[in-house]
C-alpha positions as CSV (number, residue, x, y, z in Angstrom):
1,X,0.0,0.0,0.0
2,X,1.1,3.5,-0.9
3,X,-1.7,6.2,-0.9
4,X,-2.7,7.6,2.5
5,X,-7.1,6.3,1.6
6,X,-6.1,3.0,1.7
7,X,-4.1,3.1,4.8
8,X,-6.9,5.3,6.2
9,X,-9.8,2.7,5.3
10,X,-7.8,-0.1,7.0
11,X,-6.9,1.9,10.2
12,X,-10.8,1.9,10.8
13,X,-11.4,-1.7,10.8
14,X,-9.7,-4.2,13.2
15,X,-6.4,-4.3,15.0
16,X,-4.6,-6.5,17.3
17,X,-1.9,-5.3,19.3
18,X,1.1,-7.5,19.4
19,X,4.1,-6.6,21.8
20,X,6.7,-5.1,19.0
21,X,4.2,-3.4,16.8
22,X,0.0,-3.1,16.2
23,X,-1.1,-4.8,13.5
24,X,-4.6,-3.1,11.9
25,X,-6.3,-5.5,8.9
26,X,-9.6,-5.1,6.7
27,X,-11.1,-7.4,4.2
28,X,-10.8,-5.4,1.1
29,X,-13.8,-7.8,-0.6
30,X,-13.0,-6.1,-4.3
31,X,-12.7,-9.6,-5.6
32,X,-8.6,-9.2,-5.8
33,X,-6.7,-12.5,-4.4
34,X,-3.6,-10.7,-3.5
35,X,-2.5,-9.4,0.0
36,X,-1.6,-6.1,0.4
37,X,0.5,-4.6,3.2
38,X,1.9,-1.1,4.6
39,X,4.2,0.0,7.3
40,X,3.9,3.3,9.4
41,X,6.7,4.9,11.6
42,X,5.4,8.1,13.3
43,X,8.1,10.8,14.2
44,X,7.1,9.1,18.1
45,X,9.6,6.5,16.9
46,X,12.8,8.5,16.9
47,X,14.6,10.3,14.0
48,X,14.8,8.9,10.5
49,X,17.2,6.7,11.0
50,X,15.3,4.8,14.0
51,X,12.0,5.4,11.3
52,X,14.0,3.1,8.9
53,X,15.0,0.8,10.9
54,X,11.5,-0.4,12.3
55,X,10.0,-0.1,9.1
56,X,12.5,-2.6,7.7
57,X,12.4,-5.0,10.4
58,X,8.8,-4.8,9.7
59,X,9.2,-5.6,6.1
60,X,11.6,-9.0,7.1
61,X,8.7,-10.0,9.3
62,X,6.0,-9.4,7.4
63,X,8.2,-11.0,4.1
64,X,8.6,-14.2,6.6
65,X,4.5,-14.6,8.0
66,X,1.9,-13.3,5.8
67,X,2.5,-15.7,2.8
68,X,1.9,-18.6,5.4
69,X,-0.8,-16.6,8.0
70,X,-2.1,-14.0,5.6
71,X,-5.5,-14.7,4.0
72,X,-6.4,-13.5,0.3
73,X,-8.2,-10.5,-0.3
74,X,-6.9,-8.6,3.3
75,X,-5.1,-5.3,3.6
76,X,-2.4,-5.2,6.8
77,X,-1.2,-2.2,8.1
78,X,2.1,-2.6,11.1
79,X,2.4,0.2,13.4
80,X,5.5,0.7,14.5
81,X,5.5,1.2,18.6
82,X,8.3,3.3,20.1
83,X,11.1,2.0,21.9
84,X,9.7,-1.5,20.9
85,X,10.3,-1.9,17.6
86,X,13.6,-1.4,17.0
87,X,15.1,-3.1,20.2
88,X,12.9,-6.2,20.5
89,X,14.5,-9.0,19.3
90,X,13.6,-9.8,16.1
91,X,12.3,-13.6,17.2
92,X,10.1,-12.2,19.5
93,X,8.8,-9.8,16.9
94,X,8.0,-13.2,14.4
95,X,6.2,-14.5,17.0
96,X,4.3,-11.5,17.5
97,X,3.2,-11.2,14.0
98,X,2.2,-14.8,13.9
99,X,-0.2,-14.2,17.4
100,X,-1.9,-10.9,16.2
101,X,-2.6,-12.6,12.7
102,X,-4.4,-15.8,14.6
103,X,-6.3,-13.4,16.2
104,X,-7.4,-10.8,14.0
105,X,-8.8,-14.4,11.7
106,X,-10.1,-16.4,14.4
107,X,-13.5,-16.8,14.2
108,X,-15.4,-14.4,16.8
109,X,-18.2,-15.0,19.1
C-alpha cells in the first residue's frame, strides 16, 4: 500500500496489538486475491534513521509470515511502537506477527 485512503480505510477496521508493533487489517472484498501490506513509523519512533530501521524489520517480518498466515483479499497495516520496535529481538517480533494474525482471523463470538 502506498496512498494515505487505503491506509486510512484499513486503520478503521480491526487491530490486534502485538508486543513489537500493532497490526490493523480489513477485508478489502474487491474480488482481488492478492495481500496487500503497509508499514507506518510516526516521528514518536525516533529520528529517521530509527523510522527506517523499524520499518525494515517490519518488512523482514512481514516477508517471513503473511505468505503462510495471511488470508487472500486482506489489507495489513504494522504500526510501529516506540522504543519497541527497533530493540525487541527480532524472534520475539516473528512471534508476535504470527499471534496478532491468529487473532485478527479467528472466528469471533
Amino acid at each position: 500500500m502506498r496512498h494515505r485512503p487505503e491506509f486510512l480505510r484499513t486503520a478503521s477496521a480491526r487491530r490486534q496489538g502485538a508486543g513489537g508493533f500493532l497490526v490493523q487489517a480489513r477485508f478489502r472484498a474487491d474480488g482481488k486475491p492478492g495481500v496487500q501490506v503497509g508499514f507506518t513509523a510516526s516521528k514518536k519512533i525516533g529520528n529517521a534513521v530509527f523510522r527506517n530501521r523499524a520499518k525494515r524489520r517490519l518488512r523482514e517480518v512481514a516477508r517471513a509470515v503473511l505468505p503462510q498466515l495471511g488470508q487472500p483479499g486482506w489489507d495489513y497495516v504494522l504500526v510501529a511502537r516506540p522504543g519497541v520496535t527497533v530493540d525487541r529481538p527480532f524472534a520475539q517480533l516473528l512471534t508476535d506477527l504470527e499471534t496478532a494474525l491468529r487473532a485478527i482471523h479467528s472466528v469471533r463470538a
